[in-house]
N, C-alpha and C positions, 0 to 999 in steps of 0.2 A: 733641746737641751733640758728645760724644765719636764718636759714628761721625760726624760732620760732618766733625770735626780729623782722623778716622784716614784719609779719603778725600782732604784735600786733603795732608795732610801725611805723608810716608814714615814707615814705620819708623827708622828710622837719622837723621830727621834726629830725629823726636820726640825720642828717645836722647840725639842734641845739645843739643837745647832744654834736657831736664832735666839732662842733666849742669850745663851752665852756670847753672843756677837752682838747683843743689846748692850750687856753686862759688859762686855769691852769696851763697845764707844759710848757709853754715856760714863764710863771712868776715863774713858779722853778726855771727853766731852767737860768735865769737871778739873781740867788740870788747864784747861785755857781762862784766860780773864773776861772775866763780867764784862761787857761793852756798854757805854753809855746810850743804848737805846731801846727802844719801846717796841715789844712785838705785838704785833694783834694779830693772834689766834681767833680763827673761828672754823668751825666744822658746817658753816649753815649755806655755805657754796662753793664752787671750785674758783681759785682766781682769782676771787674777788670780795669786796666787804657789801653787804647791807645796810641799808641806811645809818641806822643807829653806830654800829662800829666805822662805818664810811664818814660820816658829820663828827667825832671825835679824832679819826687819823687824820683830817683836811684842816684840823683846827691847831693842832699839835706843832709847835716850829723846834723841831729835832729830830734827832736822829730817828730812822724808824723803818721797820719792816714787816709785812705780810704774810702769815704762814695761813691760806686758805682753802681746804680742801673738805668735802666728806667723805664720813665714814665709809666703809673699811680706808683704812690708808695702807699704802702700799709699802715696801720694805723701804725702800728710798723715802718718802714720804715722811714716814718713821722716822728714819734717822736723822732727815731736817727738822723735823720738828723737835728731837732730841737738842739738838744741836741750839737753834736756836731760843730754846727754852733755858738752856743751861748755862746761854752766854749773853742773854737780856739784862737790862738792869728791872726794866715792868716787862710782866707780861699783862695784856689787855685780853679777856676774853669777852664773847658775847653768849655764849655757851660752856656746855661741859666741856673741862680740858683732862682728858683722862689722861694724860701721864701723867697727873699727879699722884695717879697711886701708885706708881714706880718709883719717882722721882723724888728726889729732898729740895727744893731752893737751898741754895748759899745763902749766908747774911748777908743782908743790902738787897737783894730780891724782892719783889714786890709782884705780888698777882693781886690783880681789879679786876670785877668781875660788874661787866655793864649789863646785866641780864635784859636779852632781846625782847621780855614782854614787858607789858607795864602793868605796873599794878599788884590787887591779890585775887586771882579770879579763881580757875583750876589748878587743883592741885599736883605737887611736882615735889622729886628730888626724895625724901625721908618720909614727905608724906604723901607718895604714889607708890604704887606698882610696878615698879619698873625692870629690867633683865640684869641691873645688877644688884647682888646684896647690901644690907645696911651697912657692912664695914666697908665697902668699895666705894660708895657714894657718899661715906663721910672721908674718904681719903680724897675722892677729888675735891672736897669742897673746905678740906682742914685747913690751906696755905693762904687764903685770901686775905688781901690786906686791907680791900675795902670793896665791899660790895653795893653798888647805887641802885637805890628803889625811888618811886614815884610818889612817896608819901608816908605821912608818921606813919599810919596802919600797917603801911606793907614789911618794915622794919621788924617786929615783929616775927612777921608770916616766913620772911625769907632766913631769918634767920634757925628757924625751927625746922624748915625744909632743906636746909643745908646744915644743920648740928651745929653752928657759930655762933658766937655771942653777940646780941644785938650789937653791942657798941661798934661790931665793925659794917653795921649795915647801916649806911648814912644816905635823909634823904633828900638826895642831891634833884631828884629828876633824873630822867635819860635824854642823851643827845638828840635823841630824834625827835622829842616832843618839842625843840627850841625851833628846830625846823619847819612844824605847823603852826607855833604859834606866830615866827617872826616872818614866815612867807605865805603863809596858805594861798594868796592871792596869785602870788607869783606862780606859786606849783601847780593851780588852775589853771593858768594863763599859758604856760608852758608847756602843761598834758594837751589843750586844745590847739595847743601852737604844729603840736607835733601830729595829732591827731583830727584835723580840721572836720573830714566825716563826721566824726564823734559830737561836733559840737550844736546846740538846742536837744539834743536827743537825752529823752529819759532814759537817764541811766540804772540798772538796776546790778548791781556789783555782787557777785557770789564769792566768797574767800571763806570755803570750809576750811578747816584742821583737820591734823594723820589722825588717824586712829590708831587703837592698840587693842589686843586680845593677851592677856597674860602678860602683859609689859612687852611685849613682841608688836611691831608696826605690821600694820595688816591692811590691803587694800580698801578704801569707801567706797560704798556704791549710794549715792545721794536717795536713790529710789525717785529720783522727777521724771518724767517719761516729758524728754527736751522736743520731741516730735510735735504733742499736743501744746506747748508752752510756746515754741515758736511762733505756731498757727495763731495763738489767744494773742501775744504780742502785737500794740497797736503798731502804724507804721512808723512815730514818733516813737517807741519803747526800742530798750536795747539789754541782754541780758550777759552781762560780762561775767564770764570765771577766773580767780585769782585764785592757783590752789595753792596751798602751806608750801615750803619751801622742800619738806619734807615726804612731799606726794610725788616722788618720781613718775607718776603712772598718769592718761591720761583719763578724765571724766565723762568729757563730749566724744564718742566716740564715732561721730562725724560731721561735716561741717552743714552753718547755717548761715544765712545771712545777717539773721537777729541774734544769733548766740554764739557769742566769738570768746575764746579762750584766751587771755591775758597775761599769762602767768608770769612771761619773760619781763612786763611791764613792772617799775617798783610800782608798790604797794601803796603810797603816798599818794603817788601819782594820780591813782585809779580811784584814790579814797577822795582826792580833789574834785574829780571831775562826775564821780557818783551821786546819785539823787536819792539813793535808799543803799545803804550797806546791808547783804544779807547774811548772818554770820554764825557758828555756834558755840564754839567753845573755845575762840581763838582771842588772842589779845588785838585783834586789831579795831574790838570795840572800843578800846581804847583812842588809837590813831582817829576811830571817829568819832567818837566823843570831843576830841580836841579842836576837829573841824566844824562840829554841832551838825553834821551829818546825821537823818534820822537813821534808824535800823530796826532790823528784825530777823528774832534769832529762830533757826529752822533744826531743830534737832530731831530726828527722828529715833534715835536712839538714846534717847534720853535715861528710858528704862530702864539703857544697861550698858551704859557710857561708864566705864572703869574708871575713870578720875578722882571724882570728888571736886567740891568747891568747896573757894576760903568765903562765899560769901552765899547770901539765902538766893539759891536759886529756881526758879526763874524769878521771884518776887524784886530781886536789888538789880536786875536787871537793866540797862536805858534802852526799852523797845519790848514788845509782844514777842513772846515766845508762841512757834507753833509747831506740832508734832509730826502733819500727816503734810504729804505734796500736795493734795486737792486742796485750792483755793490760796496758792503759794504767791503767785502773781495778782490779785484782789488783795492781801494780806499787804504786800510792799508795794501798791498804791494807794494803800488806805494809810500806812506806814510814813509814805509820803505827802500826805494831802494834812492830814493830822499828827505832826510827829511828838511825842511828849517831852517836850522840852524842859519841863520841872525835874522829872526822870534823870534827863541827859545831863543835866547839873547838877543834880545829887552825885549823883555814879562818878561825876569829871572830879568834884570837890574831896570826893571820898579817896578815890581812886589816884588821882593825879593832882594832889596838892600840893605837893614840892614842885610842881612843872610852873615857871614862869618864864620861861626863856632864855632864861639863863644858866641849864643846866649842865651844858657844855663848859661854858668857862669854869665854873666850879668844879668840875673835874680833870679840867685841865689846870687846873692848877694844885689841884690832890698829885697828880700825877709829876708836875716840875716839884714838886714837894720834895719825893723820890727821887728825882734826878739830882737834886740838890745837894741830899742828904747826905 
């Protein structure tokens, strides 16, 4: 049937068809009543929440529901998301919610936007490169009612990157940093619980980020030749891959005994049970930083990483930056055996000063604010 409609029917007019069958149900959509509950929207997996949005819905004692899917979304997808955007009283993001640049909130509406990294590291939103234009990306980020960062500086930063006025960027912390602070122990204890192999073994954790060419995501290729790195691997070493949530694609393109791909494992998890985080331009220096986890950042594409940072890089770094794969494993032993620990509490102080563990509750109570209201 769909190749049937794509044969009689153009491209460009389909496009009309559904614009105007948008244009109907989100004017449904808009004549039913705001319901007293909390959606958390996220685009950063199918199904399900990550941590950060996961530690905020498990704390929350009301009403509440789940709209979890990536990009592209599908016409039904669409329309639930329609739907249940338009009949929320919060919406909760952990990511971009782009129908906001369709959409108007009702009064009484409230969008919170718990942004998935912490900190101000690389840059994003207003001030990247990205596939949509300046007016689009200040229309998903016009409607927010309170946006949580990890510290005075990044208040700021997030607000300039999204066109909003500091005042609504408050820094509360994010959920998931209450999680390292208030269990780390446990979340060790639990990854080797589940993982008993894994455990005396020097772990060494690789969690690149996507890349981009033109604001376009684009396949990475690490450049480590995993062949030779296996073989250097003592028999006590172990080299784990965590890739961004946003790498569909795989790295190891075959298996090892020493280098095992992680990826379906949370992030926490592996951060817990790692002895050197290997990392580039991802915020999970963060997550290690909170653990006092050493690290050491491998970018090989440093020269022409399209981002940008909010801070001096590699200089404010917590860990050695190195460019080339030769001497990759030497680099995250020496990483390990010496980790700069002044570094890693500058970076944590700078970075994550609103995180006392308590950052949860205080947004959970932003949020009954709005329910209140």
């Amino acid at each position: 049937m769909k190749e049937l409609i794509k044969k009689i029917i153009s491209a460009e007019k389909r496009r009309k068809i559904l614009a105007f069958l948008n244009h109907i149900w989100v004017g449904f959509c808009l004549k039913l009543p705001v319901r007293q509950r909390v959606l958390f929207y996220t685009i950063r997996a199918n199904g399900a929440l990550l941590d950060n949005a996961r530690a905020l819905y498990d704390a929350l004692d009301c009403s509440k529901v789940i709209f979890a899917a990536k990009l592209p979304h599908s016409n039904i997808n669409k329309a639930r998301a329609y739907y249940l955007i338009l009949t929320s009283r919060v919406i909760v993001t952990d990511d971009y919610c782009r129908y906001m640049r369709t959409v108007k909130l009702r009064p009484g509406q409230k969008l919170v936007q718990i942004w998935h990294g912490c900190g101000a590291f690389k840059k994003f939103s207003l001030d990247a490169h990205t596939d949509l234009s300046h007016s689009a990306e200040r229309k998903v980020h016009s409607q927010y009612s309170a946006v949580t960062v990890t510290s005075e500086m990044s208040r700021k930063v997030f607000a300039g990157a999204f066109g909003i006025d500091e005042k609504i960027c408050l820094a509360t912390g994010l959920p998931k940093t209450d999680i390292i602070i208030n269990s780390s122990d446990k979340i060790r204890e639990d990854f080797f619980r589940r993982h008993p192999d894994l455990e005396g073994k020097t772990i060494y954790l690789y969690c690149p980020t996507f890349r981009e060419k033109d604001g376009l995501r684009v396949e990475f290729s690490p450049g480590i030749d995993f062949d030779a790195l296996s073989a250097e691997l003592a028999y006590d070493e172990l080299f784990i891959i965590c890739r961004h949530p946003m790498m569909d694609y795989d790295i190891l393109k075959k298996q090892y005994k020493n280098i095992i791909d992680m990826t379906g494992e949370s992030t926490l998890s592996l951060i817990s049970g790692a002895s050197v985080v290997i990392t580039d331009y991802s915020s999970v220096s963060h997550d290690a930083a909170l653990f006092g986890t050493p690290m050491l950042f491998y970018c090989p594409d440093i020269s022409y990483y399209e981002r940008g940072f909010y801070l001096k890089f590699p200089d404010d770094l917590p860990g050695n930056m190195i460019t080339s794969p030769d001497g990759l494993l030497e680099a995250a032993r020496q990483a390990k055996e010496k980790p700069p620990l002044d570094r890693i509490e500058r970076f944590r102080r700078e970075q994550l000063g609103a995180c006392d563990g308590k950052s949860t509750e205080r947004i959970a109570g932003i949020i009954y604010g709005y329910l209140n209201s």
